[in-house]
BATOR-47620 format. One record per residue (C-alpha): residue in one letter; x, y, z. Coordinates in steps of 0.25 Angstrom, whole numbers, padded with zeros to 4 digits, always signed. Layout:
BEGIN
aXYZ ...
END
This chain:
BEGIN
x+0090+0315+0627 x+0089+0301+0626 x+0086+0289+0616 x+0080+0276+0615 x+0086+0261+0617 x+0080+0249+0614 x+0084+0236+0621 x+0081+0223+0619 x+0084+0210+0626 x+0087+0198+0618 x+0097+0187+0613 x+0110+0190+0609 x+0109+0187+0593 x+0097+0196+0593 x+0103+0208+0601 x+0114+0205+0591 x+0106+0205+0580 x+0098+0218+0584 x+0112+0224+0586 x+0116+0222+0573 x+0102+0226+0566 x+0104+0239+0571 x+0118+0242+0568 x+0113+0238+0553 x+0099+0245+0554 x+0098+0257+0562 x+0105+0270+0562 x+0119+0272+0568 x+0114+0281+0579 x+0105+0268+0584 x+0115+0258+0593 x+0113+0245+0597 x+0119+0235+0608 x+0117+0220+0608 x+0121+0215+0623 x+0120+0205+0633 x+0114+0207+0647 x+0110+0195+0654 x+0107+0180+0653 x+0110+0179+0638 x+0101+0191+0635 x+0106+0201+0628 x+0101+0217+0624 x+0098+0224+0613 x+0099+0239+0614 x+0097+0250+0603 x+0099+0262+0606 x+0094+0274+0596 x+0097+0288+0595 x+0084+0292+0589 x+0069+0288+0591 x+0070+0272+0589 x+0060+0268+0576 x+0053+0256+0587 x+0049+0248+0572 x+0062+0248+0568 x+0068+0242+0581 x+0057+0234+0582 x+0060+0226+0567 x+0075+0227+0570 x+0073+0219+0584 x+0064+0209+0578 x+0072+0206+0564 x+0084+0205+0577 x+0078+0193+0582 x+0071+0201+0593 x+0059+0207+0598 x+0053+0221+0598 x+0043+0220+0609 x+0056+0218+0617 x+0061+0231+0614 x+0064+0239+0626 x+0066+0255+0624 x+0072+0265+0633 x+0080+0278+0634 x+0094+0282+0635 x+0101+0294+0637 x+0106+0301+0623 x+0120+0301+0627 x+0121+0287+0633 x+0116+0279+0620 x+0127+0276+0613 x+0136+0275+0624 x+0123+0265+0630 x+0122+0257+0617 x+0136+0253+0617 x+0139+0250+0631 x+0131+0237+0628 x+0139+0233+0615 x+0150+0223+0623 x+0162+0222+0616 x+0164+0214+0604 x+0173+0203+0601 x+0176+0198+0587 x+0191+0191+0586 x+0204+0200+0591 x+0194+0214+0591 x+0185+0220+0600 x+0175+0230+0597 x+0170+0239+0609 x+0166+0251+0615 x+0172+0260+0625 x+0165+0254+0636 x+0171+0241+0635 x+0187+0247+0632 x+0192+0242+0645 x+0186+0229+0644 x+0193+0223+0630 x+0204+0215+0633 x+0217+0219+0627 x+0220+0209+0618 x+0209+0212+0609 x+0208+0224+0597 x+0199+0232+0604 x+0189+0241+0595 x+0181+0251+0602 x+0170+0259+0595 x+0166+0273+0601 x+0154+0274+0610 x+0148+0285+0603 x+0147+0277+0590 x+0138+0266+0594 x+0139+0261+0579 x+0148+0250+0574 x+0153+0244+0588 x+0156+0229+0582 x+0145+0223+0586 x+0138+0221+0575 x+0140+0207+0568 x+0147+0212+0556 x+0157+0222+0563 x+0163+0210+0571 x+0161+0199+0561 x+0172+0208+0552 x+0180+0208+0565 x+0180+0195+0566 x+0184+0191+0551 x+0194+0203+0554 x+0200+0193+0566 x+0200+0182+0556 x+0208+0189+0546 x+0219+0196+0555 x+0222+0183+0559 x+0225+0177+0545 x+0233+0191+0538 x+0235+0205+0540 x+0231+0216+0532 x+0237+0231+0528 x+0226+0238+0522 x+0212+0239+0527 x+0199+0247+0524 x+0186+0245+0532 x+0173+0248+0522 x+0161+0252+0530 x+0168+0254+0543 x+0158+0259+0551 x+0164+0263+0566 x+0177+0260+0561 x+0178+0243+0569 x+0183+0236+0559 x+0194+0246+0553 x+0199+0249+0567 x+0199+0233+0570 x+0208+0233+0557 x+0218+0244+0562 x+0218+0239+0575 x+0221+0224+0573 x+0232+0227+0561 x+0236+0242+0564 x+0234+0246+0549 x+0226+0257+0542 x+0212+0254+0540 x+0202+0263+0532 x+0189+0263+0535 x+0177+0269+0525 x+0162+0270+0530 x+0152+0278+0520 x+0146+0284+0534 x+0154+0298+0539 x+0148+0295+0554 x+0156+0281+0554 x+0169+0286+0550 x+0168+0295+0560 x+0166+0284+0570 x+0177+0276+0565 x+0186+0285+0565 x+0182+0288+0579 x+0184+0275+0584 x+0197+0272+0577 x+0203+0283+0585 x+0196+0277+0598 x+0204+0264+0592 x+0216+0271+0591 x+0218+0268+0576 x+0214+0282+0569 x+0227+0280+0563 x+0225+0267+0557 x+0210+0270+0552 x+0205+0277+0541 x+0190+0280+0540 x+0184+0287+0527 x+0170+0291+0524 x+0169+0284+0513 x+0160+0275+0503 x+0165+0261+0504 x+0177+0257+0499 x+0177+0268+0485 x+0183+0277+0493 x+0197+0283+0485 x+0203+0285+0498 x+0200+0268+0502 x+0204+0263+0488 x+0216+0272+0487 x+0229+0263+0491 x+0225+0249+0487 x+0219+0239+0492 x+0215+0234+0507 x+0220+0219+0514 x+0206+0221+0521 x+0193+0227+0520 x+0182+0227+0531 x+0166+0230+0525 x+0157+0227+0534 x+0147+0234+0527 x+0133+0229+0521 x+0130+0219+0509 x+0124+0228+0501 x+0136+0239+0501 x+0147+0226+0503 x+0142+0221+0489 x+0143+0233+0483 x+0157+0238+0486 x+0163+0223+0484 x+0169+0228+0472 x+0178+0241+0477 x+0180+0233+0490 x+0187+0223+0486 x+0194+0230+0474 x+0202+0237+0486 x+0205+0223+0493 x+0219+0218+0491 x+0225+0204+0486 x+0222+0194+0498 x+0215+0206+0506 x+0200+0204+0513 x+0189+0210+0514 x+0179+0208+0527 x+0166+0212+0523 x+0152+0213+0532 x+0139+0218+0535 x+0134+0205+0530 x+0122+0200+0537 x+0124+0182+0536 x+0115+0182+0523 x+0123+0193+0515 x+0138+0186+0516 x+0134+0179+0502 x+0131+0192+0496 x+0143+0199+0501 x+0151+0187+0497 x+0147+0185+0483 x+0150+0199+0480 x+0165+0199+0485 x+0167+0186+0480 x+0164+0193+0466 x+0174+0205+0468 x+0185+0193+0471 x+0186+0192+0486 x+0185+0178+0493 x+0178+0174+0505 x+0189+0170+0518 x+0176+0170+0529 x+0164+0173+0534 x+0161+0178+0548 x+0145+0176+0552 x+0141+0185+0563 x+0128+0189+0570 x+0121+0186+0555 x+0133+0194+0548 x+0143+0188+0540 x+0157+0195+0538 x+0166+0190+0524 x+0179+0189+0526 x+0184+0188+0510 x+0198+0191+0503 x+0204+0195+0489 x+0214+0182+0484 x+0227+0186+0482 x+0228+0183+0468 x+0242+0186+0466 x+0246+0176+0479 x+0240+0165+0472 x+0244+0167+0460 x+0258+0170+0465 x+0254+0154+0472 x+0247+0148+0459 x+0261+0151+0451 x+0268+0143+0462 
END
């Protein structure tokens, strides 16, 4: 048995870019690695688990920044792809965490928080723009307040709940509306060692009876999309405490206004943005009213 790979050789922000287009277009059983091999160059790989749809790649590549006549394709053996697509993924770096796969565990230095996503779940690895931009507003945050309460919406692989456990050893829960995810994140909180600290429910958002049970959360991660982040403002921020923050992405550069706006209506105020790679992340947090009202009477 074998399947198909597609490598191109190009810059790095459209090897990046290309990355990220098909970690937001194609299916979950398609991977791609964005690396660099020599001179400056860098490679584009994509590896697919069924027949590639050539048209498809080709308007992928080209609205990338690249070009399809460039497109190489080959073959690999069935068992080697996933294992093949991540071996190119280096680690990634974003504030006091990590993100890596098991080929690279002996390389991380110690003084990191090390994440390592499964080889055989080629999806959500941390190197797409929005995954790393949350880490690294989560970074900021940590070094400015601690939080107790924590819920990931959308959490995918499960990186950002178990960055949260990790760094504060508190629980997390974590919600995807797809069963296969939480399967993976619960997968790779146990290779994390934190299957204690993390919760992961198939569920719809933040609606759930079992995430809106027990008050409200000191931080929230979505990195979703615009459409669905706009549309659960609402019951998301109703479940984020007095001075708690909410981390939202999925926000490509030219949606940040739109997300804004929305949560700015539900109450919550912006603290920063964190452009990445044509993604923005929101850093925003409910005012503690009762603080500064306990300050106004002063």
């Amino acid at each position: 048995m074998s399947t198909a790979v597609a490598r191109l050789a190009c810059d790095e922000d459209t090897a990046r870019r290309i990355a990220a287009a098909v970690g937001e277009t194609l299916p979950d059983d398609t991977a791609c690695s964005a690396f660099e091999i020599t001179d400056g160059r860098w490679m584009a790989e994509i590896f697919f688990h069924d027949t590639p749809d050539r048209a498809v790649i080709d308007t992928l590549v080209r609205a990338s920044g690249g070009d399809p006549a460039r497109l190489v394709y080959d073959a690999v053996s069935e068992r080697d792809w996933v294992q093949a697509s991540l071996e190119g993924l280096t680690p990634v770096r974003a504030g006091r965490f990590v993100v890596h796969g098991s080929h690279d565990r002996t390389r991380i230095a110690p003084n990191v928080t090390r994440i390592e996503i499964e080889a055989a779940l080629a999806f959500g690895t941390g190197h797409h723009g929005t995954t790393r931009g949350c880490l690294l507003a989560f970074d900021g945050v940590l070094k400015q307040r601690t939080f107790r309460r924590l819920l990931d919406v959308g959490a995918g692989t499960g990186v950002l709940a178990i960055a949260a456990a990790k760094a504060l050893r508190r629980p997390v829960i974590g919600t995807d509306i797809d069963p296969v995810a939480v399967t993976a994140a619960r997968s790779n909180a146990r290779l994390n060692g934190v299957p204690g600290l993390t919760t992961f429910l198939h569920a719809n958002g933040c609606r759930a009876g079992s995430v809106r049970a027990g008050g409200r959360y000191d931080l929230i991660f979505a990195n979703i999309l615009l459409g669905p982040l706009r549309g659960m403002a609402q019951p998301l921020t109703s479940l984020v405490a007095p001075g708690g923050t909410v981390i939202l992405s999925g926000l490509l550069t030219a949606d940040g206004r739109a997300a804004l706006a929305r949560y700015r209506a539900a109450g919550m105020v912006l603290e920063t943005r964190v452009p990445l790679e044509g993604w923005v992340t929101l850093v925003m947090r409910r005012p503690n009213r009762r603080l500064r009202q306990s300050s106004a009477r002063r």
